[in-house]
Structures are given as C-alpha cells and as structure tokens.
C-alpha positions in Angstrom: 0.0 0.0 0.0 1.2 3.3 -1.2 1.0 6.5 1.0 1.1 9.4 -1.1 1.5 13.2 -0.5 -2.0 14.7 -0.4 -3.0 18.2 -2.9 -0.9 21.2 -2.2 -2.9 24.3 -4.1 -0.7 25.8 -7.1 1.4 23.3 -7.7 4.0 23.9 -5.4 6.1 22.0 -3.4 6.4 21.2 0.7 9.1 20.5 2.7 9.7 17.1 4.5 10.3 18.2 7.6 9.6 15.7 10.2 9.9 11.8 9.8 8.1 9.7 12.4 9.0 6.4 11.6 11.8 3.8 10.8 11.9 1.0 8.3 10.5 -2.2 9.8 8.2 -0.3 11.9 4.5 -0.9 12.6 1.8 1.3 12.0 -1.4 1.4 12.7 -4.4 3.2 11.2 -3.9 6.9 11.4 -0.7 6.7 12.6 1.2 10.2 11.9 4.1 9.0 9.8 5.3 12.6 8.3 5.1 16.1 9.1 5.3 18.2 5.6 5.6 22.2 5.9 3.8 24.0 3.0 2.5 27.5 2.5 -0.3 27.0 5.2 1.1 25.2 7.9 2.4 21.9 8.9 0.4 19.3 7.1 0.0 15.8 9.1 0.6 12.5 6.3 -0.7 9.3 8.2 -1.1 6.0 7.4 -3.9 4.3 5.3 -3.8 0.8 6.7 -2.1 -1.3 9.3 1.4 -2.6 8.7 5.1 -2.5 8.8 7.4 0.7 6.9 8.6 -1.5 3.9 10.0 1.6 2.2 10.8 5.4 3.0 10.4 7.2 -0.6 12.3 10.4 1.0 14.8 12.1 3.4 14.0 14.6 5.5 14.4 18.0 4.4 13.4 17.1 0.7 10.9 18.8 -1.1 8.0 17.1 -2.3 5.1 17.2 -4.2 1.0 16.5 -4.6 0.1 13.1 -5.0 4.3 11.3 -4.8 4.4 8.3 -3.1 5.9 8.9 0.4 5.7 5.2 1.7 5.4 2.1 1.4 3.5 -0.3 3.8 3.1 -4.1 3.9 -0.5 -4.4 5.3 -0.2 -6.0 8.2 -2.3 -9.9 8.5 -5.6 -10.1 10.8 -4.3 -12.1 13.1 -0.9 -11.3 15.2 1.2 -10.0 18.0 1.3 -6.9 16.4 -2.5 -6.3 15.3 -2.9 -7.4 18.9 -0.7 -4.7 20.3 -1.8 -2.0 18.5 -5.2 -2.7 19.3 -4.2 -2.5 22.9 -2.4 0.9 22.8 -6.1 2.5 21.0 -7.8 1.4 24.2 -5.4 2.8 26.3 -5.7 6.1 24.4 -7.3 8.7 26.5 -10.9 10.0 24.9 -10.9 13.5 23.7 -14.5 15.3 23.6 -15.6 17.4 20.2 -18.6 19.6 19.3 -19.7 20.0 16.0 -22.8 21.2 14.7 -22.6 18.8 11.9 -20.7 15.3 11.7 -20.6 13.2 8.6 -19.9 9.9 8.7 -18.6 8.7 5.5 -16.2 10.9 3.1 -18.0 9.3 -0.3 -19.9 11.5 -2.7 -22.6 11.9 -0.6 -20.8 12.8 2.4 -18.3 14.6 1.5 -20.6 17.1 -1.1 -23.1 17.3 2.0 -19.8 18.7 3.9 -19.0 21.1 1.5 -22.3 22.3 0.9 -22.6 22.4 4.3 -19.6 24.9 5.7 -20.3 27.0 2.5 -23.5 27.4 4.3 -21.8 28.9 7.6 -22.2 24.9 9.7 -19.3 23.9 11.2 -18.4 20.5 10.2 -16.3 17.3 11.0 -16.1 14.7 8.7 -15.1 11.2 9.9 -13.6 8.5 7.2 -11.6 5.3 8.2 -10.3 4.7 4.7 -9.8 7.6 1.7 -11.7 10.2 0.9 -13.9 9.8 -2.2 -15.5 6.5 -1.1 -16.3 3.6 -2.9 -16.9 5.5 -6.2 -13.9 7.4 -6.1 -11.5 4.3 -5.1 -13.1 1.0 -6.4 -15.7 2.1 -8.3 -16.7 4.6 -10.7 -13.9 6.8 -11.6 -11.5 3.9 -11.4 -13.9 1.8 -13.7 -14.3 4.3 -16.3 -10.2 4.7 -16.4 -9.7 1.1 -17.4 -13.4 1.2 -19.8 -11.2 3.8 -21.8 -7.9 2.0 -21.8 -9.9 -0.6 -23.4 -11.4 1.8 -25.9 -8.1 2.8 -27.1 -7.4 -0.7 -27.6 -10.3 -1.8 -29.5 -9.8 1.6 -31.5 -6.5 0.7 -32.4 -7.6 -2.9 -33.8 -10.6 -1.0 -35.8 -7.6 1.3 -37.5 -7.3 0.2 -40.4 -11.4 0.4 -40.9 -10.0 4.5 -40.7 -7.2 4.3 -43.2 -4.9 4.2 -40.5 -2.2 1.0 -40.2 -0.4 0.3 -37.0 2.3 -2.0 -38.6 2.9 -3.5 -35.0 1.6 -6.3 -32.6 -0.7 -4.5 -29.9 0.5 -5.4 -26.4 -1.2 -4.7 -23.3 0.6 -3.3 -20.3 -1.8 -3.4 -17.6 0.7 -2.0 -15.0 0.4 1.0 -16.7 -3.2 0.8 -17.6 -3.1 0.2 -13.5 -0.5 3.0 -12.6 -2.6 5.4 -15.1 -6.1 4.5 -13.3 -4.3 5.1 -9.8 -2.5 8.5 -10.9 -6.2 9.8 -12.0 -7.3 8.3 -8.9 -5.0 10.4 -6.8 -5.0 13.5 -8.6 -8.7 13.6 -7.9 -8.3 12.5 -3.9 -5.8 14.8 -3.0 -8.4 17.5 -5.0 -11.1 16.7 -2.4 -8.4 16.8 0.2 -7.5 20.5 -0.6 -11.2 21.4 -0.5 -12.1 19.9 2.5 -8.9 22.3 3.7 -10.2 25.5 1.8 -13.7 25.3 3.5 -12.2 24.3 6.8 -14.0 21.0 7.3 -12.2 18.9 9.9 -11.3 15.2 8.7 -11.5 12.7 11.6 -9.6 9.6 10.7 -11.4 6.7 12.2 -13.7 3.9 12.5 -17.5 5.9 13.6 -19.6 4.0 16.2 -23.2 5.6 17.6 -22.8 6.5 21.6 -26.2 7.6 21.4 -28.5 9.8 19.1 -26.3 12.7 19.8 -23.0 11.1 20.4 -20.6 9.3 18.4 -17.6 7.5 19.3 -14.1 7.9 16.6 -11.4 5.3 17.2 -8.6 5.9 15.1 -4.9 6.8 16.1 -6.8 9.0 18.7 -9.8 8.3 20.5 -12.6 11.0 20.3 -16.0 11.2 21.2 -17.8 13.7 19.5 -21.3 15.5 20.2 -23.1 17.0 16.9 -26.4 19.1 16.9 -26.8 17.3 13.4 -25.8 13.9 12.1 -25.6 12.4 8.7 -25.1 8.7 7.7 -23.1 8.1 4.5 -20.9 5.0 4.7 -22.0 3.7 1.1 -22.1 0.2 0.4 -19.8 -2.8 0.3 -19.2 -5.9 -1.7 -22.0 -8.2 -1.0 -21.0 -11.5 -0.1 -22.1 -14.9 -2.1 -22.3 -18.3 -0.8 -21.1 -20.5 -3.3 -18.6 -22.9 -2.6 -14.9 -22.2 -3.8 -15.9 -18.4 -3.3 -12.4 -17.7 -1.8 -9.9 -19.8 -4.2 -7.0 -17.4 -5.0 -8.3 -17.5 -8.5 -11.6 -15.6 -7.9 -11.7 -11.6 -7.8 -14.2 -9.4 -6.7 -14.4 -5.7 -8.7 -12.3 -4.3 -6.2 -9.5 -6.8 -7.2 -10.0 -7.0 -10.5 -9.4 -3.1 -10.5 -5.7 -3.6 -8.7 -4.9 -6.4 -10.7 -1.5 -5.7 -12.8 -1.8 -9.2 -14.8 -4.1 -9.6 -17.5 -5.7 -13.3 -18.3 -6.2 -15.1 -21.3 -10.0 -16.0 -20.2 -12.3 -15.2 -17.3 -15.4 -16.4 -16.1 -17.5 -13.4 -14.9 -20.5 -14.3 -12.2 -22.8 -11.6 -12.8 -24.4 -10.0 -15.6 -25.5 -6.6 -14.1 -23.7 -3.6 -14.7 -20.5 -4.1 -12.8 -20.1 -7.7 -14.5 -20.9 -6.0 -18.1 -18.9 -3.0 -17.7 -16.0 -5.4 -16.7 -17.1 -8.0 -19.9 -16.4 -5.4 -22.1 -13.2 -4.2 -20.5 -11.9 -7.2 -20.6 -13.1 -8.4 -24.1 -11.5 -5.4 -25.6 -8.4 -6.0 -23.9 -8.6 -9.7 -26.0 -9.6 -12.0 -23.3 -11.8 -14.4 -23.5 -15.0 -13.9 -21.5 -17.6 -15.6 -20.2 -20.5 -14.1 -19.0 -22.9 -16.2 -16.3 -26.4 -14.4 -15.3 -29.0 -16.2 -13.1 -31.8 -13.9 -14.2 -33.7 -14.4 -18.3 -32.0 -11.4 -19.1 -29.0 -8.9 -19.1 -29.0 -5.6 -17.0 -32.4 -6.4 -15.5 -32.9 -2.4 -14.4 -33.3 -1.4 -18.1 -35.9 -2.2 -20.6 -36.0 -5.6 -21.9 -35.0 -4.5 -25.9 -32.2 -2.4 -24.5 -31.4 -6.0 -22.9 -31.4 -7.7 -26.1 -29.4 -5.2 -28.0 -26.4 -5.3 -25.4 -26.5 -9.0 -25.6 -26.4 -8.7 -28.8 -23.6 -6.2 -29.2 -21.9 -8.4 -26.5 -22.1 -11.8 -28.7 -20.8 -10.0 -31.6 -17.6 -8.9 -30.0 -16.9 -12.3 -29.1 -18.6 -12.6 -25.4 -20.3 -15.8 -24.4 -23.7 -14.7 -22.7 -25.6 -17.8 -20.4 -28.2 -16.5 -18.8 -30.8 -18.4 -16.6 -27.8 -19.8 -15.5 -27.1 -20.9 -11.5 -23.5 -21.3 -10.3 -23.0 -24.3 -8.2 -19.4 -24.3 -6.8 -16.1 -22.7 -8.5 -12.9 -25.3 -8.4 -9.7 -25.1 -9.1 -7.7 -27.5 -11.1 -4.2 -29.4 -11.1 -3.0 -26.6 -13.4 -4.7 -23.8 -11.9 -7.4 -23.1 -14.1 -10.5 -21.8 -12.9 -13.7 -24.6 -13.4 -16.9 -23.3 -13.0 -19.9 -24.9 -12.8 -23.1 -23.7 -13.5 -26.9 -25.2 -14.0 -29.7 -23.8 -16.2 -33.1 -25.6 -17.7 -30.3 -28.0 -20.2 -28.6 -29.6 -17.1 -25.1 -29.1 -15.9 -22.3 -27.5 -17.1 -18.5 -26.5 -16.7 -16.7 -23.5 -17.9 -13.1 -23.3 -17.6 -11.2 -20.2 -17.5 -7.7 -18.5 -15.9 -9.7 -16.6 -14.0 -13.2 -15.9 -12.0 -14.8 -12.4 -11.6 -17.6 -12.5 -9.0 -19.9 -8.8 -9.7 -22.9 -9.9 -8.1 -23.8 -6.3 -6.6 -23.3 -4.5 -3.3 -25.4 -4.0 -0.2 -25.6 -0.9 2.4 -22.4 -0.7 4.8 -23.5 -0.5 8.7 -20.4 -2.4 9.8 -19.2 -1.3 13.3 -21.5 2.0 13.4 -23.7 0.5 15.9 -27.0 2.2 15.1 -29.1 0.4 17.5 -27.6 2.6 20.2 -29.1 5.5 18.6 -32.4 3.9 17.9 -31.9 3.9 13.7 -34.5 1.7 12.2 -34.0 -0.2 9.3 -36.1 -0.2 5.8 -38.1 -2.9 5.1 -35.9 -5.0 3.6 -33.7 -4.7 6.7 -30.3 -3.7 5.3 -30.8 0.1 4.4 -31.4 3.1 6.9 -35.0 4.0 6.5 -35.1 7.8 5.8 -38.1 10.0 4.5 -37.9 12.5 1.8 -36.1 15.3 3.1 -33.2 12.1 4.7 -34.0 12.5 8.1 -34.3 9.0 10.1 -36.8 8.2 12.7 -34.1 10.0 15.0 -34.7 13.9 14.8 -31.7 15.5 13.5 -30.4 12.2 12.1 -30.2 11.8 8.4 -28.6 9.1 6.1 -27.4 9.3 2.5 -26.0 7.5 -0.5 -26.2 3.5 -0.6 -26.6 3.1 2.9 -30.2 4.0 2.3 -30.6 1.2 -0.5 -32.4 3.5 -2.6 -30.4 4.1 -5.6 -27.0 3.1 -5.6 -25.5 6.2 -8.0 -23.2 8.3 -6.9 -24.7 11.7 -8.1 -27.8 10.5 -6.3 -26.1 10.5 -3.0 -24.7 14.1 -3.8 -28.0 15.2 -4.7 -29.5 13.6 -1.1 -26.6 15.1 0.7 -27.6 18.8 -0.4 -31.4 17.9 0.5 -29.9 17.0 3.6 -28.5 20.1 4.4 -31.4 22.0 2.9 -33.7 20.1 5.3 -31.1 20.8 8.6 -31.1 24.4 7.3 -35.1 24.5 7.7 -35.6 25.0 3.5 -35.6 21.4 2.0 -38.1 20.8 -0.9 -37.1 17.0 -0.3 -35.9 14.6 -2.8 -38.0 13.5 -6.2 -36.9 10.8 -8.2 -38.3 10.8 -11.2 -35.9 12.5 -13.3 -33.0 10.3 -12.1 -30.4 9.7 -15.2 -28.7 6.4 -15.2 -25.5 5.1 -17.1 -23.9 1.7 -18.4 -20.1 2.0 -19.4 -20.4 -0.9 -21.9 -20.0 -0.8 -25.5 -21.9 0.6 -27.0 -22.7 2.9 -23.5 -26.4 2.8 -22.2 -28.4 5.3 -20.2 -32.1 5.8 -19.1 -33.8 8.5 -17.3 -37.6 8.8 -16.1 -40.3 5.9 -16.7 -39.1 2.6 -18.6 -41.4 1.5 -21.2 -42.2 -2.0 -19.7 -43.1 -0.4 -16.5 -45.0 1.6 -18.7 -47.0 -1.6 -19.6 -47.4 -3.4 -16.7 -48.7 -0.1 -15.1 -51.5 0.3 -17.5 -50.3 3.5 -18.9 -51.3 5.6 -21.8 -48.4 6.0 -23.2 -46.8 6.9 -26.5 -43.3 5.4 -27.8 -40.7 6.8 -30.3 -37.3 4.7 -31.3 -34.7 6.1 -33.8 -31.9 4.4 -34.8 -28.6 5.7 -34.5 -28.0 3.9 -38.1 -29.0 6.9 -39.6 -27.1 9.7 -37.7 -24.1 10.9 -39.6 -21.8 11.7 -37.0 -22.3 8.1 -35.8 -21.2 6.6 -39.3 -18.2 8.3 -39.0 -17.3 7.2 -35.6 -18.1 3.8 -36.7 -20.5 3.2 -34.0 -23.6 3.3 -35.3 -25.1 0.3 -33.2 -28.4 0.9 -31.1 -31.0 3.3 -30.8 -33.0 6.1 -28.5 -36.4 5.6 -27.4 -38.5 8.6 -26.1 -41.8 7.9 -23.3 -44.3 10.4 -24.0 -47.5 10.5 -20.8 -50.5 10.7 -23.7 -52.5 12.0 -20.5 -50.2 14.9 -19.9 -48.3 15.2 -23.3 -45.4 15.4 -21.4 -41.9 13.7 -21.8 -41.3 10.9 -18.9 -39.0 8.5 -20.3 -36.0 8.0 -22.0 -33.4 5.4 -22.8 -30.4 5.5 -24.9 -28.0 2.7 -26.0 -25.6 3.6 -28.7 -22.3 6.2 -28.8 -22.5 8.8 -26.4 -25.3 7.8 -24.5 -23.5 8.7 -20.9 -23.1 12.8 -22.5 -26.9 12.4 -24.0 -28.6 11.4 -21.0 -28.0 14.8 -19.3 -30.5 16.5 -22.3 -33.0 14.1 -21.5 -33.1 14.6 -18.2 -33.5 18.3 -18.2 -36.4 17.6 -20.5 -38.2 15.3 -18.0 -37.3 17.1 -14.6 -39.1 20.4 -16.5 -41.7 18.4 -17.9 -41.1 19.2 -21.8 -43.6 18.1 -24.3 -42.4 16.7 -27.9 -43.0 20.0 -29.4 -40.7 22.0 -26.9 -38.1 19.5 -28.1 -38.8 19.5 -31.9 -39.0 23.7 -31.8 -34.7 23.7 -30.2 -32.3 24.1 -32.7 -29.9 20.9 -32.5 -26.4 20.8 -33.7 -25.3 19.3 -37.1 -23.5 16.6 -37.2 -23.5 15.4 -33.4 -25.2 12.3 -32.2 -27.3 14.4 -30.2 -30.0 15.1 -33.4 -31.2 11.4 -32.2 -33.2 13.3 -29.5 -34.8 15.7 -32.3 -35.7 12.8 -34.5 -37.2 10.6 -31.5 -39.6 14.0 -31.0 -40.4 14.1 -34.3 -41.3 10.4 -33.8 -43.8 10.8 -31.1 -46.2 13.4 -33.7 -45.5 13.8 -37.2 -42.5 10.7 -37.4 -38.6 10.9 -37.4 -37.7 13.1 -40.6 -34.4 11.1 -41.2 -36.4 7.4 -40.7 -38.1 5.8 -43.2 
C-alpha cells in the first residue's frame, strides 16, 4: 500500500520536515508517519492501513510534491502480535470530547458534497472516514472503472484502424501496469483535489472507524480516540461488496471488482459471475483487452434495471464482440484444477455445465455498509428489507436530527444521487428542503456501445397500465455516428399521452452517458415533444437522435423511413 503526499494548491512543493518512523516499523491506522511544511502550515501524512514501513520514498528536508508516493507499507495480517498490540495501545488512548454542529460519517460523494455544501453554508463541520476520501466511487468504483473502460477503448480503436485508413504496422501489447498506474495517478489527482477542499472550506477530517454513543454522540477510534457530540448527524458509509455463498468463493483464482481493478496481470480467459452492470462494464473491458470472457447471469436477461430491448441489444452487441452470454444460468461451486485453471460450474433448464477459465470475476452487486456503526444505540430503524437506513424524503431517520445518504439508504446506488441527497440534507437541517423527487434520475452503463435511461421505462410503462406513446430512432442513420463507426443501437422517447409530457428515455448507442443529461433536463421540467422539436440541434452530433425521436412521437422521425 502506497502512502502518497496529499493536494498542495498551485502546484508547489512542501518540505519534508519531520519523519516519524523507521523502516521495519509498525503502524497502525492513522498513525502520523510525516510532518510536511507547505504555504499554510504543517500538514500531518498518516497511514492508510495497518502494517510494517517497507520503504521510506524520501529524506528529510526534501521537497516534495502532490500526490508522490511517500511510503510504502506491507499491510499487516488479521491475526498477530502486532495487530494485537496495537489494538491494545487505542484502548489505552485517552478519549478527547468534540462539538460540532454537523458530523458526517462517510467521506464518499454523498458525504463529503453534503460537507461542502454544508460549511459554504456557515455549519461547522467534521467529517469522519476510516479509509480515503472519495469512497467507494472514487476508489473501487466509478472513476476507477471508467479509467480502465477507456484503456480498453483505445485498444479496440486501435484494432478497428485500419477500418479509418490508419495501419499500426505492429503487434498490440497490453501493459496493464500502466493501464493500472494510469487509473491510480487519475485516482490520486482527484483524492488529494477533495483533500484541498475539504482544507479551503475548513471542514475537519477525523480519521477513524465511527460508532453511535447515542443519538447525539458518536464514538471515533482511530490513532486518537474521540468522542464527539453534533447538533446534526448524517449517515453516508455507502455500500460494500456483497458477499455470495457458493462454494470455492475464496480460491485465490476468484476476484471481486475491487481486485480486478488492482490487478497488474491480465488473463487469457475469465469467467464473470454476474451480468449486471459491474459484471458487463468489466465484460467489455476485458473483451476489448482480447480476453476471453464468459458471461454467467442467473436472471432471463442482461442488465435487469433497463428495458428488456435495450437488454437484447447489449446481448447482442456483446455476442458480436466475441462474449459468451448464459443467462438463466445458476453457479453451483467454482474449483480449481491441477493446473490452476478456474472450473466453473453452472446449471440452467439443459442440465449441468463447466466453464473453464484463468480466471473468476464474481460482480454480483453491493449492499448498504452498517459495519461497526452501531446504530441500535441511537435507535436507527432499518427499511423494510432490513439492510438500508430507513429515511423520508427530506433524509432524516426516525431519529430527529439524524439523516442518512448515498447506498446506505438502499435506494439508488448512484453516486450523483447521493450528492444530490446530501444537499437535501443540508437543505432540510437548514429548515428550507423541498425534499428529494426521483423521477428524473439519469442512469448510465459504461459498456460498448454505452447505455443510459432517465424517467419511466417503457415495460413499467406496460405493466402499469399507462397511456403512453413510444418513439425509437436508430442511431444507423445519424451521420456523426457513421463516422465514428458506432452506429449500433437506438434512442427511445416515453411520452405521458395524459399529460403530453416527456417521462422517459433510454439510450443505447455512442455517447449515451453525454446524451442522457438533455433528457433529463427535458423530464425534470416536464417538456412536451414540441418544446423539443422547436430547439435548434447541432449538425452533425449524435445528439440530433433526440430531435428525431420528438419528431417520432407526432409527425414521425424526418431522417427514418
């Protein structure tokens, strides 16, 4: 594990001033490790995980920079003398009170947005996080996703060149330790941003793991002990991996996202359990990479939160670039051979049957994250399905003046929805809160080609009862898709024949993720077709596929026969 220098504004460079520890030493969690002087002070580095010095990157009195690697640390086992030690010395740490009239539990893009928003408001605020700022998004999930979706790109692009005129003349290699190194840099750079504005708007970062005193007090153990009362608490420890019983789960030759995103080796084949949007994104990456892919998925279909002929298409894109699609499909148990190979065996309606493959990617999905906060002390109920914090529409719990955001609520797992519910949050503490609506929430699928709905699907649609109108344009047709060669998939407009207004969208086809963002504007202020067909779109984007589909819901698509 790396420990790297966090954002110093400008550019410019601190001063290693202090070091705290040795070579062979061992740390634990929030340990202060270096003291760095920059233009505003001494600046604390600490460490990220428990575990011995393996190597000092510096000497004191050097000058270094945002985002360099500082140290490096050999995470320390679960069990052992010195994990047993170290635990020891935190309880022996006296407790050191704080008041706060807001703390946030949970430095993701729910909580730490709701921090911002918050202390640009005039609340003081303390933000507690036991791992890195930026949360599962900004770490394991979205941002470091999208990073290797576009290495992958570039490498499919680069077979397609000669479909462009253009001729590489050379065998393509792969090196995923810097397709790794580049996805961490970007990682960083965007981590120590967050770190700098938690710094300009004087939020106070509490390193630590968060457990619930009571329904005003919360207890921080970290390298120091605090307890800390808040007038205001919000909830926003995301999600975590959800865990699968199936038997050969932990052979060394199975990953979870969260390896396969830190993996620097790159396997012939994989078996991929899980055909929702992580195991899809991941298909693609990998199958663009040239690996060979299998994809198992126990539902009928693909990507079960879309419509079912935006299903179909991806399948079909997927087949065509080479990726082997069994849906319906049960694993049984994962084995491991003599030679290492993966086995896989998996049941559908046909009988029984193995796949064999270097590796196994398990993406089955991820539940809310309550480990070690203890809620019960502060009287938190659940949702119905018991894993989520219940919460109304404004965020707030059954506990006055607490609120919980993000995943942890097990409504919508999206990051940009866990902003959004962070700044109701705030809103609501503030006494102004309009509360959160949802239906105008755009969602997007990093596969090839990309996939994004907003608003009402059309089969929900159906099995509501609604009167509804549908329009579907191809993106066959679009110039500017032609010449990016991508002219798979379509657009499909949801028009309320009750209200005339716009209340659904989907897109799958080049661009979709950028697209989305029109569509939802149009739903959220409740457009009709007309509004749509009356704007002036640009020539040649992909974006006239939104004009068309209007068109298609009155007079019919100009460009569509």
């Amino acid at each position: 594990m790396e420990v790297k220098m966090s954002m110093i504004p400008g550019g410019k460079k601190g001063k290693a001033s202090r070091n705290h520890v040795q070579l062979g030493q061992n740390v634990s969690f929030g340990d202060v490790l270096l003291e760095v002087e920059t233009g505003k002070g001494v600046r604390e580095i600490t460490a990220t995980v428990e575990g011995s010095i393996s190597k000092i990157h510096f000497e004191e009195g050097d000058e270094v920079s945002s985002n360099q690697v500082l140290f490096t640390i050999d995470a320390a086992a679960e069990e052992g003398t010195s994990t047993v030690t170290s635990q020891a010395t935190k309880m022996e740490q006296p407790t050191l009170d704080k008041n706060v009239d807001l703390l946030i539990i949970g430095a993701g893009p729910g909580g730490y947005v709701a921090a911002i928003y918050a202390a640009k408001k005039g609340i003081k605020v303390a933000l507690v996080e036991k791992e890195e700022l930026g949360g599962t998004c900004l770490n394991v999930g979205c941002i470091p996703t999208k990073s290797l979706v576009k290495s992958s790109e570039i490498c499919h692009h680069i077979k397609e060149s000669s479909l462009f005129g253009i001729h590489t003349g050379t065998d393509l290699q792969v090196d995923m330790k810097q397709v790794i190194r580049r996805k961490d840099e970007i990682k960083g750079k965007l981590i120590s941003g967050i770190d700098y504005l938690m710094e300009k708007n004087n939020i106070e970062i509490i390193r630590g793991q968060a457990a619930f005193l009571s329904a005003t007090q919360v207890s921080v153990k970290g390298q120091r002990h605090y307890q800390v009362t808040a007038n205001d608490i919000i909830i926003a420890t995301g999600s975590k991996i959800t865990k699968v019983n199936i038997p050969g789960i932990n052979l060394p030759i199975v990953m979870n996202s969260t390896d396969a995103l830190a993996s620097t080796e790159l396997p012939k084949s994989i078996t991929i359990i899980g055909g929702g949007v992580i195991g899809m994104e991941f298909a693609f990456i990998y199958r663009n990479f040239g690996v060979k892919v299998h994809v198992v998925e126990f539902m009928d279909r693909l990507l079960t939160m879309v419509d079912s002929d935006i299903s179909e298409e991806i399948k079909h894109s997927a087949e065509n670039a080479g990726i082997h699609i069994h849906t319906q499909s049960k694993v049984s148990k994962i084995q491991q051979a003599d030679n290492g190979q993966a086995i896989v065996t998996y049941e559908n309606k046909q009988g029984e049957h193995l796949l064999v493959s270097e590796k196994v990617l398990v993406a089955i999905g991820r539940e809310p994250n309550l480990d070690g906060l203890d809620i019960e002390q502060a009287g938190i109920q659940r949702n119905e399905r018991g894993k989520g914090i219940a919460v109304n529409e404004y965020m707030r719990t059954n506990v006055e003046h607490i609120y919980a955001i993000g995943d942890v609520t097990d409504i919508m797992q999206l990051a940009h929805v866990a902003s959004h519910q962070g700044i109701t949050a705030i809103d609501a503490i503030m006494g102004g809160s309009e509360g959160m609506h949802y239906a105008a929430i755009p969602n997007v699928i990093f596969t090839s080609p990309e996939i994004a709905s907003v608003g009402i699907l059309e089969d929900q649609c159906k099995r509501e009862g609604m009167d509804f109108s549908v329009s579907k344009v191809s993106f066959s047709s679009n110039g500017k898709a032609l010449t990016m060669n991508e002219s798979e998939g379509f657009i499909k407009l949801i028009k309320d024949n009750v209200t005339q207004k716009i209340v659904g969208g989907s897109i799958i086809g080049p661009d979709a993720s950028s697209l989305i963002s029109s569509l939802t504007l149009a739903i959220a202020n409740e457009l009709t077709e007309q509004q749509i067909t009356q704007t002036v779109f640009a020539h040649p984007t992909t974006g006239e596929v939104i004009h068309e589909a209007a068109f298609g819901l009155s007079i019919g698509a100009l460009h569509q026969a």
